[in-house]
ROMARMI-783353 format. One record per residue (C-alpha): residue number from 1; x, y, z. Coordinates in Angstrom, 3 decimals, padded with zeros to 6 digits, m for minus. Each point is the difference from the previous one (the first is absolute). Example, Ala and Ser with C-alpha at 12.3 -4.5 7.8 and 13.67 -1.06 7.14 Angstrom:
<recs>
<rec i="1" east="012.300" north="m004.500" up="007.800"/>
<rec i="2" east="001.370" north="003.440" up="m000.660"/>
</recs>
This chain:
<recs>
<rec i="1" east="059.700" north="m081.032" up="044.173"/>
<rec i="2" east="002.614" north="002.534" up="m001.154"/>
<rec i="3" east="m000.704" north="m000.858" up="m003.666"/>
<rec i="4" east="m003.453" north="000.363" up="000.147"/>
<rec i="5" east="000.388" north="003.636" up="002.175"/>
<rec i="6" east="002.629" north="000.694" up="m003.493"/>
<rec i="7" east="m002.287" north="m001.525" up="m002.276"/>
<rec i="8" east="m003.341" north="002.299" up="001.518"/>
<rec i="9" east="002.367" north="003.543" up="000.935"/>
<rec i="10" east="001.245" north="m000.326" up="m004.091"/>
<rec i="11" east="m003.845" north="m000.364" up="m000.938"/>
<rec i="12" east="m000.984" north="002.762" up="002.146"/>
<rec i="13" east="003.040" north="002.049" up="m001.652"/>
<rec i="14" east="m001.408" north="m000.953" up="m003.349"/>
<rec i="15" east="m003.477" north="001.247" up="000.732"/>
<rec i="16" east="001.100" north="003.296" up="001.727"/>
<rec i="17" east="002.448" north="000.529" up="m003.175"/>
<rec i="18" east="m003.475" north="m000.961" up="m002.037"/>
<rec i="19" east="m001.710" north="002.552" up="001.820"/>
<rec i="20" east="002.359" north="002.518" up="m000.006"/>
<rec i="21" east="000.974" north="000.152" up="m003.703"/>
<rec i="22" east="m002.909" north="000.973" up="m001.633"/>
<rec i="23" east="m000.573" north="002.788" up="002.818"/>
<rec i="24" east="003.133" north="001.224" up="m000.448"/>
<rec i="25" east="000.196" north="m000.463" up="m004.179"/>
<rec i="26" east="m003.467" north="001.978" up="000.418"/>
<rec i="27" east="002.494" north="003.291" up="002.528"/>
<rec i="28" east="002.000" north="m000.012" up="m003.315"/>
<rec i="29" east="m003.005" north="000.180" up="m002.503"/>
<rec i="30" east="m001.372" north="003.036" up="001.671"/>
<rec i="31" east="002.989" north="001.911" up="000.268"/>
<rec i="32" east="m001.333" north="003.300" up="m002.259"/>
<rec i="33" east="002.346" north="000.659" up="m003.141"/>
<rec i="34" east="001.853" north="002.957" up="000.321"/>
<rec i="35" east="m001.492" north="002.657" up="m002.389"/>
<rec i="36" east="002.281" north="001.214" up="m002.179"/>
<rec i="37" east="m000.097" north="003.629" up="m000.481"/>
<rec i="38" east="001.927" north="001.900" up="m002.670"/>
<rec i="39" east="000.616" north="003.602" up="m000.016"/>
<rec i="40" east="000.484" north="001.987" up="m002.728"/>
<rec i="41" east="001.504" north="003.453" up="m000.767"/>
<rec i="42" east="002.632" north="002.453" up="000.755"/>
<rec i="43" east="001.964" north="002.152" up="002.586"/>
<rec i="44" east="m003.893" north="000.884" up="001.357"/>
<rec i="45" east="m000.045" north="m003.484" up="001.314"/>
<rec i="46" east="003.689" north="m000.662" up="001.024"/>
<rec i="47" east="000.079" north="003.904" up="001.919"/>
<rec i="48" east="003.507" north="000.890" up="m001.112"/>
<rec i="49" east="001.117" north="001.582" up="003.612"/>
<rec i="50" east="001.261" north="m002.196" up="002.703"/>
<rec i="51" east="m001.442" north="m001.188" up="002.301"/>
<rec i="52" east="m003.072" north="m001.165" up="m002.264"/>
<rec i="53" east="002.896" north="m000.831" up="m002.732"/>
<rec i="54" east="001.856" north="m003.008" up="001.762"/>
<rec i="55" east="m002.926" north="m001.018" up="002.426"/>
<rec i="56" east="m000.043" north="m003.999" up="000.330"/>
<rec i="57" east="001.034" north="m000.872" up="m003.270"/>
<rec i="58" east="000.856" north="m003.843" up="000.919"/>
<rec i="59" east="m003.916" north="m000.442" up="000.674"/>
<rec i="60" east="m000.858" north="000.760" up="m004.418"/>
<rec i="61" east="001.297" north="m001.032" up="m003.077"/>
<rec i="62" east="000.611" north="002.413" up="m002.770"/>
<rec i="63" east="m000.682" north="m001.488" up="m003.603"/>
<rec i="64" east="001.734" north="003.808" up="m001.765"/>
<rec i="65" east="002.211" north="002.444" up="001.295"/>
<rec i="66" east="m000.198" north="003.393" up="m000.881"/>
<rec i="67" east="002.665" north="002.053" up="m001.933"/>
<rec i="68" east="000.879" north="002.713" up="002.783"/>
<rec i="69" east="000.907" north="m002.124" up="003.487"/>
<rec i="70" east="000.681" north="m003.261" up="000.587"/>
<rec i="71" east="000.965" north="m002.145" up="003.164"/>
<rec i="72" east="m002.582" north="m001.790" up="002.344"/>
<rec i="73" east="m003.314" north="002.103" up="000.048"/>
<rec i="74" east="m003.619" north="m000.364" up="001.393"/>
<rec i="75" east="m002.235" north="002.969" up="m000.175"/>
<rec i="76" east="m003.684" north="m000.091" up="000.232"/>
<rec i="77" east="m000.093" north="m003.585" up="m000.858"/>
<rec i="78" east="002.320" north="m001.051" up="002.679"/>
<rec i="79" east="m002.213" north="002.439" up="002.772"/>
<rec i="80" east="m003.032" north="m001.957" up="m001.762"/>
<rec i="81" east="001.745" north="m003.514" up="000.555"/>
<rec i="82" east="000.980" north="001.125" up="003.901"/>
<rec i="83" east="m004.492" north="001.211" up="000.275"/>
<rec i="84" east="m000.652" north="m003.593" up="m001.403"/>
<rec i="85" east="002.702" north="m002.044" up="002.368"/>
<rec i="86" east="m001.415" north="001.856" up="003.043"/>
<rec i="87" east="m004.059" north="m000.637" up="m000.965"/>
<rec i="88" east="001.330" north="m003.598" up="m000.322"/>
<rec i="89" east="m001.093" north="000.368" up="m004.018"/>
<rec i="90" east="002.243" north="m002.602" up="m002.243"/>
<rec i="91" east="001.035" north="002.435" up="m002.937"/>
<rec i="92" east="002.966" north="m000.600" up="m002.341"/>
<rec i="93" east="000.966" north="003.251" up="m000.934"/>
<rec i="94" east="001.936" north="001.184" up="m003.345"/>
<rec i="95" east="001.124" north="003.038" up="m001.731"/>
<rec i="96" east="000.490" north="000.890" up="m003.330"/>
<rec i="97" east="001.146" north="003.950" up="m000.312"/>
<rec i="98" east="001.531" north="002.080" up="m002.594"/>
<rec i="99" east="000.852" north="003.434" up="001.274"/>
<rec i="100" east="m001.549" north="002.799" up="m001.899"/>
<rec i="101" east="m002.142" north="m001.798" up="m002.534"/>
<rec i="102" east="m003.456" north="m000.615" up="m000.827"/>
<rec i="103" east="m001.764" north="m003.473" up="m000.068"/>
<rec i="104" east="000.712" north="m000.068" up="m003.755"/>
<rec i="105" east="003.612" north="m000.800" up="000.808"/>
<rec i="106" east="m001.635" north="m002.509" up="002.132"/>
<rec i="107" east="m001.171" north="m001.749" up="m002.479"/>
<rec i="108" east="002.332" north="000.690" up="m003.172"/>
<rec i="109" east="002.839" north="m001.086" up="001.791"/>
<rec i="110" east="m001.079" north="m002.562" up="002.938"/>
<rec i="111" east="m003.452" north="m001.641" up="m001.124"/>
<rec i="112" east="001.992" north="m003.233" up="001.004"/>
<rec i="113" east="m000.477" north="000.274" up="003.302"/>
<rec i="114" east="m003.538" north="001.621" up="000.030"/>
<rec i="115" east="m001.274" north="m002.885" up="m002.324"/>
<rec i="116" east="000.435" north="m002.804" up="002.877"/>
<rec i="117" east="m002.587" north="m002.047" up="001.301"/>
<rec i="118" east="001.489" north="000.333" up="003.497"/>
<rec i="119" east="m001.469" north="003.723" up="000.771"/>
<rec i="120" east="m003.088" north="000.065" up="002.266"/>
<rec i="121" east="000.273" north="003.572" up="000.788"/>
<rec i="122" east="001.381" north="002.730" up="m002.326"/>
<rec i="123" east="000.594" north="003.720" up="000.679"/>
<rec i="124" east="000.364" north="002.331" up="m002.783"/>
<rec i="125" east="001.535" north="003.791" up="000.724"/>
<rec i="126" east="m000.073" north="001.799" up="m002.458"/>
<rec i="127" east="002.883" north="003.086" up="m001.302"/>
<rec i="128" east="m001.596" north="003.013" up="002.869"/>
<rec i="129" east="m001.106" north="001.740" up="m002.974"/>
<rec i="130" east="m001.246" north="m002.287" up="m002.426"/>
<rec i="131" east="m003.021" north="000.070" up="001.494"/>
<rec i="132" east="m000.417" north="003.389" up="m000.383"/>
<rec i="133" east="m002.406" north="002.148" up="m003.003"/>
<rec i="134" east="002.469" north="000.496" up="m002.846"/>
<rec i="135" east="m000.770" north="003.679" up="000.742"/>
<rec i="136" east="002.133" north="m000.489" up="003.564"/>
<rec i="137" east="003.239" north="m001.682" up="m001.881"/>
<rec i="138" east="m001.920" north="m003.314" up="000.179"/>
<rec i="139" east="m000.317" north="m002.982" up="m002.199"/>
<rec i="140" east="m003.605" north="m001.879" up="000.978"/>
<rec i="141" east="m000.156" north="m001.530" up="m003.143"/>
<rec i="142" east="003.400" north="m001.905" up="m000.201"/>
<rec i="143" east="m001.010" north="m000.809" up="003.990"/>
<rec i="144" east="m003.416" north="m001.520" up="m000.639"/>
<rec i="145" east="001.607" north="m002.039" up="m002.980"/>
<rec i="146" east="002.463" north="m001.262" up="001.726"/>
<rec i="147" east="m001.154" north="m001.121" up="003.571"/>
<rec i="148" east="m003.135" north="m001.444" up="m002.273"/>
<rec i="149" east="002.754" north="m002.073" up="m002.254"/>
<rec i="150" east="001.745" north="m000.986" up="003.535"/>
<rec i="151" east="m003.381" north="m000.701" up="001.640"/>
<rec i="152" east="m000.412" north="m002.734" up="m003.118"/>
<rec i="153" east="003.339" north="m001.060" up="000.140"/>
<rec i="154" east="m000.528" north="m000.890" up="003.994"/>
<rec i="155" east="m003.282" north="m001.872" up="m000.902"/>
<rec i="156" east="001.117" north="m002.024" up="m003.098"/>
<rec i="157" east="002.116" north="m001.710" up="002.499"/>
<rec i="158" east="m001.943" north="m000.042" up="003.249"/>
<rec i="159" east="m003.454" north="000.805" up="m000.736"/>
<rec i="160" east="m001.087" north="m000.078" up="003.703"/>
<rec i="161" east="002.533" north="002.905" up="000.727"/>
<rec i="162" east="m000.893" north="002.930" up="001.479"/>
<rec i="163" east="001.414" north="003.719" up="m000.901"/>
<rec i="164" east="000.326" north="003.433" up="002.027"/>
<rec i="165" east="001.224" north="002.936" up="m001.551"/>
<rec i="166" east="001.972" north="002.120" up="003.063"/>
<rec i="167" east="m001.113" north="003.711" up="m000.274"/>
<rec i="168" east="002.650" north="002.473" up="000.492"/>
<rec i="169" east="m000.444" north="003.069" up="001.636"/>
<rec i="170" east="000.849" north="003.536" up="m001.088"/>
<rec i="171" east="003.118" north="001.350" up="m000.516"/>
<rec i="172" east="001.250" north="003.346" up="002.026"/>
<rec i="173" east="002.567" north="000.652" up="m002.506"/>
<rec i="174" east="m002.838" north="000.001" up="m002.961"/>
<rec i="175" east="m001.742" north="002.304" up="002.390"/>
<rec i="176" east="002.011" north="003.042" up="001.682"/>
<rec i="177" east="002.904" north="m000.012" up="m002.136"/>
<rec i="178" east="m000.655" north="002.520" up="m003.358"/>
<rec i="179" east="m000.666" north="m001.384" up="m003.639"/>
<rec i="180" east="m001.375" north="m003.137" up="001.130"/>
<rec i="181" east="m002.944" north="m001.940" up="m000.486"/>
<rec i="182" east="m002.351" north="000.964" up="002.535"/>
<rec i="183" east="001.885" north="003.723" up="001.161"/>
<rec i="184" east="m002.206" north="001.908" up="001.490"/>
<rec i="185" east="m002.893" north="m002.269" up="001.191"/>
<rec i="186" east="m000.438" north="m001.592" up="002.534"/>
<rec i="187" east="001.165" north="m004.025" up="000.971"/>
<rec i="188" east="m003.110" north="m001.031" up="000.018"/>
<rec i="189" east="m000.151" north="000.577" up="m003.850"/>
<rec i="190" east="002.315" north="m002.427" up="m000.623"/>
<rec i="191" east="m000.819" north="m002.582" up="002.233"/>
<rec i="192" east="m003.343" north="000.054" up="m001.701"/>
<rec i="193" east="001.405" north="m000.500" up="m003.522"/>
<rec i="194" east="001.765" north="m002.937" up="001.351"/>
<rec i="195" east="m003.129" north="m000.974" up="001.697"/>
<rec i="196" east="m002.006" north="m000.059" up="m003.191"/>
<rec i="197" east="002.682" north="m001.372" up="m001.967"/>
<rec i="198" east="000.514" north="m003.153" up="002.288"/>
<rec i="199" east="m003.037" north="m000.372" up="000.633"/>
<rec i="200" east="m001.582" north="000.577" up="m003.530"/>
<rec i="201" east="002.369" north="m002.523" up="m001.806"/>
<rec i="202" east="m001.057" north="m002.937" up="002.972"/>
<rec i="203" east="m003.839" north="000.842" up="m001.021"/>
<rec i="204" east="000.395" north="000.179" up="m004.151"/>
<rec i="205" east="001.931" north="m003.437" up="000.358"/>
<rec i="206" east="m002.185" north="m002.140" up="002.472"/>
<rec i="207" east="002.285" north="m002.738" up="000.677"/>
<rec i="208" east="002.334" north="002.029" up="003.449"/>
<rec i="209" east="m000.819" north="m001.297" up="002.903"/>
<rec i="210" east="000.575" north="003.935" up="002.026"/>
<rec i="211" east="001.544" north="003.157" up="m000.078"/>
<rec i="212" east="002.317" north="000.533" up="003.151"/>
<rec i="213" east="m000.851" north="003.643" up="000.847"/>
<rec i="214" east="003.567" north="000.891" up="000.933"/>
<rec i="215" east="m000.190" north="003.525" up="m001.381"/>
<rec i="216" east="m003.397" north="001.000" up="001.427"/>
<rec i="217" east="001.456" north="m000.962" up="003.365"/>
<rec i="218" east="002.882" north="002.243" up="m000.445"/>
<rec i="219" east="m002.726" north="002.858" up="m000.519"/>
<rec i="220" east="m002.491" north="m001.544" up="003.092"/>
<rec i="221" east="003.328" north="m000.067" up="002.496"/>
<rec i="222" east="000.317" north="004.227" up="m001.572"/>
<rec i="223" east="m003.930" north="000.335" up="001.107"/>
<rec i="224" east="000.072" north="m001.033" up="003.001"/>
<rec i="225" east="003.633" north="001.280" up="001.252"/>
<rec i="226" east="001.917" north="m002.952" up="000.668"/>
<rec i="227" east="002.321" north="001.351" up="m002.848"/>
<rec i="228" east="001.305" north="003.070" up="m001.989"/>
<rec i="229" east="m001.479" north="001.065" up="m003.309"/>
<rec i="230" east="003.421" north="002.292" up="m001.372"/>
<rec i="231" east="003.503" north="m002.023" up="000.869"/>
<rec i="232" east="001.249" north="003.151" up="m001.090"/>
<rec i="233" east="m001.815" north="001.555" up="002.757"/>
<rec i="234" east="000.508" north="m002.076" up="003.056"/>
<rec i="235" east="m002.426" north="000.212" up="002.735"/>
<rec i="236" east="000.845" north="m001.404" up="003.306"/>
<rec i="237" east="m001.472" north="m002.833" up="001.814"/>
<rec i="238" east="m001.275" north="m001.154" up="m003.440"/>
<rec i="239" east="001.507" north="m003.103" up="m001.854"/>
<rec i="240" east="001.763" north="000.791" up="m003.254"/>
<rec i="241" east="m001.455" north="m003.015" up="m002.354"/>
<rec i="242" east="002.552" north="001.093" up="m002.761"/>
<rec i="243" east="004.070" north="m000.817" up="m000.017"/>
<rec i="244" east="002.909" north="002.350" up="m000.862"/>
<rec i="245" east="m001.066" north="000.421" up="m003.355"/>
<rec i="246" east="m003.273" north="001.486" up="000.439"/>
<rec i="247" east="m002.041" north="m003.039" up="m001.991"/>
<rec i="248" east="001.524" north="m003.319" up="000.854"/>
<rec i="249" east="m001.457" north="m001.332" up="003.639"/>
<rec i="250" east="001.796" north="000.663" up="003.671"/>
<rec i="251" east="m000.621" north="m002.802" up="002.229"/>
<rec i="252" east="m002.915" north="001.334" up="001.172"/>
<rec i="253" east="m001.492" north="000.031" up="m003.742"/>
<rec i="254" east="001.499" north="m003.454" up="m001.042"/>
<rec i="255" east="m001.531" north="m001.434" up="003.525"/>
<rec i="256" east="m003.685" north="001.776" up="m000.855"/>
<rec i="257" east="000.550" north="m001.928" up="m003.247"/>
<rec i="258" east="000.345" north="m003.393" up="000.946"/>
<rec i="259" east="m002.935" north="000.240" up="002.421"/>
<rec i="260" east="m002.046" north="001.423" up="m002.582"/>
<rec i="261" east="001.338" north="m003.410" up="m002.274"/>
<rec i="262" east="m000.541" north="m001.818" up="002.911"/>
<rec i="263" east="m003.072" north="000.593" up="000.891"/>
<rec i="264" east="m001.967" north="000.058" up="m003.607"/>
<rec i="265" east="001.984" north="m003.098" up="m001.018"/>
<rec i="266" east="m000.523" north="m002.613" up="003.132"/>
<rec i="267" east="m002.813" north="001.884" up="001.599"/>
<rec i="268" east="001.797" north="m000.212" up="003.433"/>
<rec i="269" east="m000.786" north="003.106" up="001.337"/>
<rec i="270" east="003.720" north="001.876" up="000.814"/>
<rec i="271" east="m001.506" north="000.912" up="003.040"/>
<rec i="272" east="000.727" north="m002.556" up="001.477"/>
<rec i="273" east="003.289" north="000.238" up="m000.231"/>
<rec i="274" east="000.108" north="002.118" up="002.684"/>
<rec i="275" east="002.516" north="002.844" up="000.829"/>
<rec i="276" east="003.014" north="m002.171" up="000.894"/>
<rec i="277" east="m000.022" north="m001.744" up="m003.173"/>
<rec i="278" east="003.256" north="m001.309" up="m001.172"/>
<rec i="279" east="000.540" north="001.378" up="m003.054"/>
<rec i="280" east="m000.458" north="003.612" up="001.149"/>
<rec i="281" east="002.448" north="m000.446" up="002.982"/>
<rec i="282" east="002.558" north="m001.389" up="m002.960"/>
<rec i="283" east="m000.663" north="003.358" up="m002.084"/>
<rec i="284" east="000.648" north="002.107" up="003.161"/>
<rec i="285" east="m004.107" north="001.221" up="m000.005"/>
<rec i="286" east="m001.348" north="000.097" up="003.476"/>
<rec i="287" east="m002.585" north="m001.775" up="001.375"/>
<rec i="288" east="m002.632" north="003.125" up="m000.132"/>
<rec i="289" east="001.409" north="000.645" up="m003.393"/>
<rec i="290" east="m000.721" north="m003.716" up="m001.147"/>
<rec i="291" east="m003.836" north="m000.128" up="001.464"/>
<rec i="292" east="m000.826" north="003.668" up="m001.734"/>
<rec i="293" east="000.495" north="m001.331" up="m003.358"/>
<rec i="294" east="m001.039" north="m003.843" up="000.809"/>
<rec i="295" east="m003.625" north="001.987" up="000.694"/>
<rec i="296" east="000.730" north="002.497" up="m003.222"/>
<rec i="297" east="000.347" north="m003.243" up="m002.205"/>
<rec i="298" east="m002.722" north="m001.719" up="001.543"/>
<rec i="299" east="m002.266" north="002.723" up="m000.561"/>
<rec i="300" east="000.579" north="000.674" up="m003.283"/>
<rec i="301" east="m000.227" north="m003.514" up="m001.299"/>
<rec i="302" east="m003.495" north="000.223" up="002.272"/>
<rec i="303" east="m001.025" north="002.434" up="m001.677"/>
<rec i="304" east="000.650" north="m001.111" up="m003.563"/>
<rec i="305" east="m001.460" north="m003.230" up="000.626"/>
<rec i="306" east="m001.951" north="m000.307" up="003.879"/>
<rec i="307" east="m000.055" north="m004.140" up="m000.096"/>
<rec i="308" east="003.812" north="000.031" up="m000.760"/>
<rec i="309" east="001.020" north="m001.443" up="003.245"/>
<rec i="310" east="m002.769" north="m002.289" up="000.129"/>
<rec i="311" east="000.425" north="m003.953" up="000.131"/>
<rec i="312" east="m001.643" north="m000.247" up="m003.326"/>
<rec i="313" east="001.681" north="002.531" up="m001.824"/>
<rec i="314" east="003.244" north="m002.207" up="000.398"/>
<rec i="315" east="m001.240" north="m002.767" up="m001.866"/>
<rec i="316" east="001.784" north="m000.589" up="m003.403"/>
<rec i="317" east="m001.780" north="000.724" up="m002.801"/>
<rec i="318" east="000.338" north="m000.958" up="m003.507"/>
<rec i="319" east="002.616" north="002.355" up="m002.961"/>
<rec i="320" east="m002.897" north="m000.328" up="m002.415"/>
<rec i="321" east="m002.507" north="001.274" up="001.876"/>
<rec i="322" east="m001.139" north="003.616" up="m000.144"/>
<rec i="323" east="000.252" north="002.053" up="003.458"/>
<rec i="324" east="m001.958" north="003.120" up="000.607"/>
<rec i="325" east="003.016" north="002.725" up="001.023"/>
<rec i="326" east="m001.797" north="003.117" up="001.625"/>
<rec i="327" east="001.283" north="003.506" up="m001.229"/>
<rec i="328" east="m001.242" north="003.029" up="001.638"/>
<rec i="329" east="000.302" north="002.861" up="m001.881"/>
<rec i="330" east="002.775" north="001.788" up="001.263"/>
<rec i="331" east="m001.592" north="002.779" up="002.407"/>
<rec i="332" east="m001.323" north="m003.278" up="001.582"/>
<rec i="333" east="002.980" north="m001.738" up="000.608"/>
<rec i="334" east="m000.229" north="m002.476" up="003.190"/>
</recs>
C-alpha cells in the first residue's frame, strides 16, 4: 500500500511539474525586453552643476566620457532612467557625451558605438548653436549633415530603431550679455531658431521618430510664470531653469528636460509622476516645484503632438518609415 501511495504521489508530482513548466517557461517568454535607449550629446545632457551632475549614476552606462570631468555621472539620462523605473517601463539606458562638441565629433570619432544593432532608442543633441541660422553664429548645414549621416548609421544596423533629436532651449548668456548672438531681442527669438532648426532637419529627413520640445518648454514655463525669463535678473518666487553659468541647466531646467524626454519618448504622461516623485526629492526640487514643470512638459509635448500620451502613440514603429513631424511656424509655437 505504501508503494502504490509513492508510486501515485510521484505521478501526481510529474503531472503538476508537467503542468507547471510550460506555464511558467510561458512567465519567462513574456517578460518585455528592456529597451535600450542611447543618449547622445554633450554637457546639455549631462547638466554640468551638481546635483544634476552626479545624480544616480550606478542606474546608466556611459559608452564615452567627455574631456572636461570625469568620475561617476548621470544627468538627464540617469533622471530619465529613475521616470522609467518608477512608471515600471524596462529601459536600458546609455550615454555617449563629448563635452563641447557637435554631433560631427560624434560620428568622426565614435561611429563604433552608434553603428550597433543593439540601439532601440537614440537621442541626438546637438552643439546649442548648431542649430542656429549661420547669421546667429550657427552651423545648420554641418548639423543637418551630420545627425542625417548618424540617423543612417543607427539604421544600417537596426533598421527598426527609432530617433529623437532633444531640442535645447535658449541661452541667457547669448541673450542679455553684449556682442552676442541674439543681444538685444528678446528669448523668444532664439528659442524659435532652435525651434525651426530641430524641427526643420526631423521634417527634410523623414526617418526621426520626434522632436522632444525641451526648449519650447523652457519658453512655455517663462509664459505662464512658473519660471524667470533673465537669470541675470532674478525674480522671486519664480524658478531659475538656468545654472551658474547662465546657459547650462539648474536642476530645475535639467528636471523640465527629462520630463519633456520622457514624455515624447515613452508617451507616459510625466504627470503622473506626481509631485513627490523621486527623482526631484534626490535633486533637492520640492514637491510643488516637481508637479509645475511635470504639467509644463506635459503640455508642451500636448501641444506639439495632442495623441502623444495616447495608448497608440506608444506603439513601435518602423526606422524606415516616414513620420509626419508638425512645425508651427514660430509665432504659433504650442
Amino acid at each position: 500500500m505504501l508503494f502504490s501511495w509513492l508510486r501515485l504521489s510521484s505521478f501526481n508530482a510529474f503531472v503538476l511539474l508537467g503542468l507547471l513548466g510550460p506555464l511558467g517557461s510561458q512567465a519567462q517568454q513574456t517578460q518585455p525586453a528592456p529597451n535600450t535607449i542611447l543618449f547622445v550629446g554633450n554637457s546639455f545632457l549631462h547638466g554640468r552643476y551638481n546635483p544634476v551632475f552626479n545624480y544616480n549614476p550606478e542606474t546608466i552606462t556611459i559608452e564615452r566620457v567627455g574631456k572636461q570631468k570625469t568620475g561617476a555621472w548621470g544627468g538627464i539620462p540617469a533622471i530619465f532612467k529613475k521616470f522609467a523605473d518608477q512608471a515600471g517601463l524596462a529601459y536600458e539606458v546609455h550615454f555617449q557625451c563629448i563635452n563641447g562638441e557637435s554631433l560631427k565629433l560624434h560620428y568622426d570619432s565614435a561611429r563604433h558605438t552608434l553603428q550597433q544593432p543593439r540601439w532601440n532608442t537614440v537621442v541626438l543633441q546637438e552643439h546649442s548653436m548648431y542649430p542656429l541660422p549661420a547669421r546667429r553664429s550657427g552651423r545648420p548645414d554641418t548639423f543637418r549633415d551630420y545627425s542625417t549621416r548618424i540617423e543612417q548609421a543607427v539604421h544600417q544596423a537596426n533598421p527598426a530603431a527609432r530617433l529623437y533629436f532633444y531640442q535645447t532651449w535658449a541661452r541667457a548668456d547669448q541673450t542679455y550679455l553684449p556682442g552676442k548672438a541674439y543681444s538685444g531681442l528678446p528669448l523668444d527669438s532664439m528659442t524659435q531658431d532652435l525651434h525651426r532648426g530641430y524641427y526643420g532637419a526631423a521634417q527634410a529627413n523623414g526617418r526621426f521618430a520626434g522632436v522632444a520640445p525641451a526648449g519650447d518648454a523652457w519658453l512655455r514655463a517663462m509664459q505662464a510664470g512658473v519660471a524667470m525669463r533673465n537669470s541675470y535678473q532674478p525674480e522671486a518666487g519664480k524658478l531659475n531653469l538656468w545654472g551658474e553659468d547662465h546657459y547650462h541647466p539648474s536642476r530645475w531646467g535639467a528636471y523640465l528636460n527629462a520630463c519633456v524626454l520622457f514624455g515624447e519618448i515613452t508617451g507616459y504622461d510625466p504627470r503622473r509622476l506626481g509631485p513627490n516623485e523621486q527623482a526631484a526629492a534626490a535633486l533637492g526640487i520640492s514637491p510643488a516645484d516637481a508637479a509645475s514643470l511635470q504639467r509644463v512638459a506635459a503640455e508642451q509635448v500636448l501641444g506639439a503632438r495632442p495623441n502623444a500620451f495616447s495608448a497608440t502613440s506608444r506603439q513601435p514603429k518602423s526606422g524606415k518609415s516616414k513620420v509626419k513631424i508638425k512645425s508651427k511656424p514660430a509665432r504659433e509655437l504650442p
